[in-house]
C-alpha positions as CSV (number, residue, x, y, z in Angstrom):
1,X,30.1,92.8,59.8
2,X,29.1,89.5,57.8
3,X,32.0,90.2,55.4
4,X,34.5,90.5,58.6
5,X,33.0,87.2,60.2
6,X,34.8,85.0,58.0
7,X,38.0,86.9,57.6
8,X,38.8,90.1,56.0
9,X,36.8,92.2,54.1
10,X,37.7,91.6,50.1
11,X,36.9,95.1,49.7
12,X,39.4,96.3,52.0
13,X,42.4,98.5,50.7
14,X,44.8,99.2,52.8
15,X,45.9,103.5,52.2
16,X,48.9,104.2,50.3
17,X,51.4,105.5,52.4
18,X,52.4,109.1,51.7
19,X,55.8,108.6,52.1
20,X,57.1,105.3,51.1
21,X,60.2,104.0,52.1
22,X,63.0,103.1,49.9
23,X,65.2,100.0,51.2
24,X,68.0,102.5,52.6
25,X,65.1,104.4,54.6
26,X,64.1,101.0,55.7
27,X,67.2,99.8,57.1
28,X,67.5,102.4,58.8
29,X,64.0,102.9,60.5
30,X,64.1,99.1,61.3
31,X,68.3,99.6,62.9
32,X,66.4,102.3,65.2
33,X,64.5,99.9,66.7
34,X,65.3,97.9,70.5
35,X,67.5,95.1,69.3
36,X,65.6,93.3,72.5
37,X,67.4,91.1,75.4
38,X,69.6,90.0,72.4
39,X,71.9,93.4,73.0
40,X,72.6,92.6,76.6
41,X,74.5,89.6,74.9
42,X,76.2,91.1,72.1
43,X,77.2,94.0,74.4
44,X,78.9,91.0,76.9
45,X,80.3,89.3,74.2
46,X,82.0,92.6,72.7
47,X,83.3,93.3,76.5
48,X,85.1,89.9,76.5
49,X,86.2,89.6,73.0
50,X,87.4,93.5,71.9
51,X,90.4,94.7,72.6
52,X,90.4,98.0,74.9
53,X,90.3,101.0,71.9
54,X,92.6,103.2,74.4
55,X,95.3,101.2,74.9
56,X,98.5,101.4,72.9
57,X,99.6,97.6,72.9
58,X,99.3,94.8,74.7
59,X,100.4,95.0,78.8
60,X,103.9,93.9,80.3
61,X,105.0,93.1,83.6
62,X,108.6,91.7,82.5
63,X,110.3,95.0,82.9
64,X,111.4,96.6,86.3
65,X,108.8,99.5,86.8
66,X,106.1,96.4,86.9
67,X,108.7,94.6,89.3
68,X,108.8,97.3,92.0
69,X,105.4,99.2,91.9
70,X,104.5,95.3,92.7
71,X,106.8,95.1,95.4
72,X,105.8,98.4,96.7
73,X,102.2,97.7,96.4
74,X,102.6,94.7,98.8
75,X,104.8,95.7,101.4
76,X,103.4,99.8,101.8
77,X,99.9,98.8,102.3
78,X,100.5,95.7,104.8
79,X,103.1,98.1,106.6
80,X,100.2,100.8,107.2
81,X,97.6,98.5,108.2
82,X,99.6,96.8,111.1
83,X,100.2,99.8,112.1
84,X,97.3,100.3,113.4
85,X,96.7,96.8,115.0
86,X,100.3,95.9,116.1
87,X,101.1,97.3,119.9
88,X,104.4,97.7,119.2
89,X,107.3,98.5,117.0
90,X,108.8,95.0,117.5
91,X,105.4,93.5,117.5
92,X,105.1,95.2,114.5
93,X,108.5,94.4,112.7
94,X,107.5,90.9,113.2
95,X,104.1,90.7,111.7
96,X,105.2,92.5,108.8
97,X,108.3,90.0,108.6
98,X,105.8,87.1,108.9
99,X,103.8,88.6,105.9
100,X,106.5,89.0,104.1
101,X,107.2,85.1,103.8
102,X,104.3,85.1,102.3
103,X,103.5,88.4,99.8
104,X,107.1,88.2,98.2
105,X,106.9,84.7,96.9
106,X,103.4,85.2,96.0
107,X,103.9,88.7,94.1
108,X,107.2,87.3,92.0
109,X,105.5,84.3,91.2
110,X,102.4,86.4,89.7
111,X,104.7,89.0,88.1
112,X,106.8,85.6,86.2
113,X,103.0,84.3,85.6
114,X,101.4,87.7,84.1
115,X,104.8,88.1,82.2
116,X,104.5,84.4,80.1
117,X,100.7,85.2,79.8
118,X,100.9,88.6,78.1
119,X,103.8,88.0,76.4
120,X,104.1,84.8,74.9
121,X,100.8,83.7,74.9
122,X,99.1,86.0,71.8
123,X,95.2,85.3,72.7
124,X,95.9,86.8,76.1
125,X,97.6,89.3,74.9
126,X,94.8,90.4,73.0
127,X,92.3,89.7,74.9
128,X,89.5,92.0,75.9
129,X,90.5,94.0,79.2
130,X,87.9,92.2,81.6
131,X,89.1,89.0,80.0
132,X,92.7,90.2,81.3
133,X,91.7,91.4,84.7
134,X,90.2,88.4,85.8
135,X,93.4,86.6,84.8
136,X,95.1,89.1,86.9
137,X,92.9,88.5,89.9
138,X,92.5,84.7,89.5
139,X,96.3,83.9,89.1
140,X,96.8,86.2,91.9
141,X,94.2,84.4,93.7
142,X,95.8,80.9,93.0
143,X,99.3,81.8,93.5
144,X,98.8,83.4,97.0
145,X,96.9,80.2,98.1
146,X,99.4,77.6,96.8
147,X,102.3,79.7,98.3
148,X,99.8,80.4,101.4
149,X,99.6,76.1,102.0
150,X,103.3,74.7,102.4
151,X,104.0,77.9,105.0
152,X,100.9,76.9,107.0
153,X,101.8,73.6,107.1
154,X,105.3,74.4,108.3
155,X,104.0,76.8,111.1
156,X,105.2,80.0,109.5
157,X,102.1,81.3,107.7
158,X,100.8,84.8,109.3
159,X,97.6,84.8,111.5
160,X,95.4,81.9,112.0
161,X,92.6,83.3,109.3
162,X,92.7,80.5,107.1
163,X,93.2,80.2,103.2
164,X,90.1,82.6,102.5
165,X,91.6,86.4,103.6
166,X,95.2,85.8,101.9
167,X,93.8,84.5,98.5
168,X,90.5,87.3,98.5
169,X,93.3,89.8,99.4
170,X,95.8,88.0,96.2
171,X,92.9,88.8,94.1
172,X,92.1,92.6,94.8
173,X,95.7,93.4,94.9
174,X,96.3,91.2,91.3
175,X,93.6,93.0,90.3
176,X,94.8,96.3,91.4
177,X,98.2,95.9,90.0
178,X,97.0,95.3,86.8
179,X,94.5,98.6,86.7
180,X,97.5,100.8,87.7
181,X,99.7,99.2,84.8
182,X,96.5,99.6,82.4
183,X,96.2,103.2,83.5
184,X,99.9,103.6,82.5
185,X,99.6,102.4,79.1
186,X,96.3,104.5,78.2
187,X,98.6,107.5,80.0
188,X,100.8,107.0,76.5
189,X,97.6,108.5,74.1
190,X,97.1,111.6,75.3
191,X,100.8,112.3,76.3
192,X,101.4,111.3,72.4
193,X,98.8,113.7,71.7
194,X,100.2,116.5,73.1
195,X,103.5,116.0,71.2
196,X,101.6,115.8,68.4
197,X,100.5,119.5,69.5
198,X,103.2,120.8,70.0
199,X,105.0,119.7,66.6
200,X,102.5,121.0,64.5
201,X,102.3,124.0,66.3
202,X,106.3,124.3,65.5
203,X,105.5,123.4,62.2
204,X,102.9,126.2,61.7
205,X,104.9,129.0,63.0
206,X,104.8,131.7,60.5
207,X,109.0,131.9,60.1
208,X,109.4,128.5,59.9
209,X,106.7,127.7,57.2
210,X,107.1,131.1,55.3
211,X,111.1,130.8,54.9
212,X,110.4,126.7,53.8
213,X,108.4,128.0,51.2
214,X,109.4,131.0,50.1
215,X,113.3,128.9,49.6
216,X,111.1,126.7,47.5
217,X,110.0,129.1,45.4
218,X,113.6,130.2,44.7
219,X,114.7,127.0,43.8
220,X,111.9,126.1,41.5
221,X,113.8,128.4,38.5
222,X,117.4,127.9,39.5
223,X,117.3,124.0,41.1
224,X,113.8,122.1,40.6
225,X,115.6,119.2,41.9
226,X,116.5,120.7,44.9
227,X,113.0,122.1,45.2
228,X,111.3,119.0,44.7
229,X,113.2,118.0,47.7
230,X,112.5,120.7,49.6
231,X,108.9,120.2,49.6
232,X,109.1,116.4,50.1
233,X,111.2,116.8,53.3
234,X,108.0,119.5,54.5
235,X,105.6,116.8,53.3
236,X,107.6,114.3,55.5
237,X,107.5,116.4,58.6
238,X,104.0,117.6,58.2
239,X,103.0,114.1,57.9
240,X,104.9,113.0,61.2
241,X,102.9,114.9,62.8
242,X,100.0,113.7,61.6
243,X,100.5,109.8,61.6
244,X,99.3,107.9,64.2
245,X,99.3,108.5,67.6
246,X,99.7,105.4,68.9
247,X,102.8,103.5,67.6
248,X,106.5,104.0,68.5
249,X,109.2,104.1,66.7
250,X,112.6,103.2,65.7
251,X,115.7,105.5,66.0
252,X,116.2,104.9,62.6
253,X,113.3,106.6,61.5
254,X,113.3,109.0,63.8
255,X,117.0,110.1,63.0
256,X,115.8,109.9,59.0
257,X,113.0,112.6,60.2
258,X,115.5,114.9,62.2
259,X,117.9,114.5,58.8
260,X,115.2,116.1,56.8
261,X,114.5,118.4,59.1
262,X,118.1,119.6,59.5
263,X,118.1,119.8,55.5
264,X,115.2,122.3,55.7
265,X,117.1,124.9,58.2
266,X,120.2,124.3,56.3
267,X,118.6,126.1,53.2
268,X,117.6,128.9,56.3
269,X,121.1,129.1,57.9
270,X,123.7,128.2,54.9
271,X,127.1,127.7,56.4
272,X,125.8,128.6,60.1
273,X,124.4,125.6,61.0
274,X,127.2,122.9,60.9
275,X,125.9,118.9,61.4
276,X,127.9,116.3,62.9
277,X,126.4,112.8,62.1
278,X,127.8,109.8,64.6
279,X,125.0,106.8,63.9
280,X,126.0,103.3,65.2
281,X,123.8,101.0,62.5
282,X,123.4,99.2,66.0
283,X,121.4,101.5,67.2
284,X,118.9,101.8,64.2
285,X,116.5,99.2,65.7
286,X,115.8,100.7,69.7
287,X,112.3,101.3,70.1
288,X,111.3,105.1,71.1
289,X,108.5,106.9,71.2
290,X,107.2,109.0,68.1
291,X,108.8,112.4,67.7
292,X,111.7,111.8,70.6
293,X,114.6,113.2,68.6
294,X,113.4,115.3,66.0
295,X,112.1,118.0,68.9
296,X,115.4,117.7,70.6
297,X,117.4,118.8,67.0
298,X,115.0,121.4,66.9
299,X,115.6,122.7,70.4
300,X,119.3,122.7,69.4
301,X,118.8,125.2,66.2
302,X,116.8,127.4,68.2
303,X,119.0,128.1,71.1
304,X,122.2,126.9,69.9
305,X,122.4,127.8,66.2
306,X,119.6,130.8,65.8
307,X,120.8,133.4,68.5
308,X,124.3,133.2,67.1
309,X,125.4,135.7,64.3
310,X,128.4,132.8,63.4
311,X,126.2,130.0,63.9
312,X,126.8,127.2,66.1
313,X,127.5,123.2,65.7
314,X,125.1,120.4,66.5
315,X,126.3,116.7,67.1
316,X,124.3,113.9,67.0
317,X,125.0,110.8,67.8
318,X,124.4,107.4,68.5
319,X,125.7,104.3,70.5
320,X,124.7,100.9,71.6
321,X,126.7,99.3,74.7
322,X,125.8,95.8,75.5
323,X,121.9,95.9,76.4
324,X,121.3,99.9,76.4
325,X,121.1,102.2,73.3
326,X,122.3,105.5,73.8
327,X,121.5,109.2,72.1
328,X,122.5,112.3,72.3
329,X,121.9,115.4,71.1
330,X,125.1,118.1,71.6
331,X,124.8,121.9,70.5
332,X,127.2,125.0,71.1
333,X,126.0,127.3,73.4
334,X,126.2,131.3,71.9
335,X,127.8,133.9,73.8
336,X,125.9,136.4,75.5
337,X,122.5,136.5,77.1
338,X,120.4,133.2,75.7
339,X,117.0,133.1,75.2
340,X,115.3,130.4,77.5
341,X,112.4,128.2,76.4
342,X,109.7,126.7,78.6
343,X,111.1,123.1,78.6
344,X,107.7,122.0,77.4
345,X,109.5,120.2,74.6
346,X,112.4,118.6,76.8
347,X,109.3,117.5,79.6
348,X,107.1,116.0,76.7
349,X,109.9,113.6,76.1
350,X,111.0,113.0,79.0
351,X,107.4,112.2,79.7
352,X,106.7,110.0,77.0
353,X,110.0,107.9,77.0
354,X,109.1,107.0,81.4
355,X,105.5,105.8,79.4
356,X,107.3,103.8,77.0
357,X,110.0,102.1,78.8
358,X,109.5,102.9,82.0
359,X,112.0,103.1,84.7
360,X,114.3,101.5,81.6
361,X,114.6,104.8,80.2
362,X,116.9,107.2,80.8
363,X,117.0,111.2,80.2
364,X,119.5,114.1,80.5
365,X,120.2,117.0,80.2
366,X,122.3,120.1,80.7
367,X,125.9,121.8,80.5
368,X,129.3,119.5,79.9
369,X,132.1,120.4,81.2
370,X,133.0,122.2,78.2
371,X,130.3,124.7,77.9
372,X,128.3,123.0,75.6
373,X,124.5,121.9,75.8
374,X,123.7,118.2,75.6
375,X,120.5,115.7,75.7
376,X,121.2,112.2,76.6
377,X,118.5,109.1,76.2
378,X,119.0,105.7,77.3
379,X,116.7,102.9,76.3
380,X,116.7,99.2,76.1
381,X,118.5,98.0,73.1
C-alpha cells in the first residue's frame, strides 16, 4: 500500500495479452466503436451534401408531363375540397374560378423557377434530395405569396385568410410535386432492371446461344475472321446486358447493337432473313432508353422471320422531322397461324421510353395497311 501511495507500484507488470492485435485488427476493433454525437453530424451532413444513390439523373420540370401533372395537381384537389364547403354548383364554379387567379400563376411561375434551378444551375442539380425538396417547397412558398399580394390588393384574391394558408398550402403542394416527379425518376431503375432480365434471359435461351456457338466453331477452320467476329458481336450483346443500368442511350448505339445482333441470326437464317437499313445520321444523337431497339428487331425475327419456311424481311428505319426523332421497326407477317408472344417485350419499352421522356414519347404498334407488322417510337430530337 506504501508503494501505491505515491503513484504506481514499480513492480507492477501489466499481463501480456494473449492475443495481440496487429494494426489491421486494430483499426478495426477501434471503427466498431460509437463514433459519439459526432455521427449525428456527419450523418446530416451526408443527407444535405449526397446525391440520392436511386435516382437516374438529375430532375426536370421543363418538359410537358411536369407541366400538366402540376396543373392537375392544383386544380383536382381545390375542385374536391370545395365541394364539400361550396352550397352550390355556381357557388362552387366561382370559388374555384377565384382560386384559379391565383394557383395558375403561382404553379407556372414555380414550374419556370424549378426548370432554371435544376437545369442550368449544376449545384442544384446535384444537390442532395432534402437540399432539393426544400427548394421545392420554399420557392413554392415564395411564389404563391408574391402572386397571393398584388390580387389581394386588387380585391380578387380568394377568401379573407390572409397570406399564411395560400403560402403553407404553396409549400406542401411544391413539395409534393416534386416527391411525385422524384418517384418517377427512381421508377426508371427497376423498370431498367427488368429489361435487363429479360435480355439475358433471351440471350441464355439454349437455341439461341447453342446455334451462336456451335456457327463459331464452324468457322474457326474454314473463316477465323469471320469467327472472331462472331464471338465479338456475342461479347457485345452479352455485355449490353450487363452494363449499367442506369444511363440511356443514343440511337446510334442502340442501332450499332441491333446490327450485331442481326449479323448473329443471319449466320442462323442465311438468305431467310433479309435487312433493310434506312438510318438518317440525324437521328444518331436522340436519347432513348438502354435496350429500346435491339428487343424490337428481335421480336421481328421471331415472329416475322422464324415461323416462315421462305423467311421474311425486316426494315428498319430511321427519321428526324423538325423537333421529333422517329423509329420504326417493320417485319413481314408469315402466312398461316402465328405464334403470339406475351408482349412483355413490347410493354417493357413502352414502359421505359413514358420514364424517360415522358408524355414526349411516343409508341406504336400493330398491322399497316398492307399486312405487315410495324413498331413506331417518337422521341424528342
Amino acid at each position: 500500500m506504501a508503494a501505491l501511495e505515491g503513484g504506481r507500484n514499480p513492480d507492477f507488470r501489466r499481463p501480456a495479452c494473449r492475443w495481440p492485435l496487429g494494426a489491421d485488427r486494430m483499426a478495426l476493433v477501434m471503427a466498431s466503436k460509437d463514433p459519439g454525437p459526432s455521427s449525428v453530424w456527419s450523418d446530416l451532413r451526408d443527407a444535405l451534401t449526397q446525391p440520392d444513390p436511386e435516382t437516374t439523373g438529375p430532375l426536370t420540370f421543363c418538359a410537358s408531363g411536369p407541366v400538366v401533372r402540376a396543373l392537375l395537381g392544383v386544380h383536382v384537389p381545390m375542385a374536391l375540397a370545395l365541394c364539400w364547403v361550396a352550397p352550390g354548383p355556381a357557388v362552387w364554379g366561382q370559388w374555384l374560378a377565384e382560386g384559379a387567379t391565383l394557383a395558375v400563376p403561382a404553379c407556372l411561375a414555380w414550374l419556370l423557377c424549378m426548370c432554371v434551378l435544376l437545369a442550368q444551375w449544376a449545384p442544384m442539380a446535384r444537390a442532395a434530395p432534402m437540399v432539393q425538396g426544400a427548394a421545392a417547397a420554399t420557392s413554392a412558398a415564395a411564389i404563391t405569396a408574391l402572386v397571393w399580394w398584388p390580387l389581394h390588393r386588387a380585391g380578387l384574391a380568394p377568401g379573407d385568410t390572409g397570406a399564411l394558408p395560400p403560402t403553407l398550402c404553396g409549400a406542401a403542394w411544391g413539395w409534393a410535386l416534386w416527391q411525385v416527379e422524384r418517384w418517377r425518376q427512381r421508377a426508371r431503375m427497376p423498370a431498367a432492371a427488368a429489361a435487363r432480365l429479360a435480355d439475358l434471359q433471351t440471350r441464355i435461351r439454349p437455341h439461341f446461344l447453342f446455334n451462336t456457338l456451335n456457327s463459331a466453331i464452324t468457322l474457326v477452320q474454314l473463316d477465323p475472321d469471320r469467327a472472331e467476329e462472331l464471338l465479338q458481336n456475342l461479347s457485345d450483346l452479352f455485355r449490353a446486358g450487363l452494363g449499367q443500368l442506369d444511363q440511356p442511350t443514343t440511337v446510334a448505339a442502340e442501332v450499332t447493337l441491333s446490327q450485331r445482333y442481326l449479323a448473329i441470326e443471319q449466320l442462323r437464317f442465311g438468305s431467310r432473313l433479309e435487312v433493310d437499313w434506312d438510318l438518317d445520321p440525324a437521328a444518331a444523337h436522340a436519347i432513348l432508353p438502354i435496350l429500346a431497339l435491339q428487343p424490337l428487331v428481335e421480336n421481328a425475327v421471331r415472329h416475322g422471320v422464324e415461323p416462315s419456311d421462305k423467311g421474311g424481311r425486316i426494315e428498319v428505319r430511321t427519321r428526324r422531322r423538325r423537333d421529333r426523332v422517329l423509329i420504326s421497326v417493320t417485319n413481314s407477317v408469315p402466312e398461316g397461324p402465328t405464334r403470339h408472344g406475351h408482349g412483355i417485350g413490347l410493354a417493357s419499352v413502352r414502359q421505359r421510353l413514358r420514364l424517360l421522356h415522358d408524355l414526349d414519347a411516343d409508341f406504336r404498334s400493330g398491322l399497316i395497311e398492307d399486312g405487315r407488322w410495324r413498331v413506331s417510337i417518337g422521341v424528342p430530337a
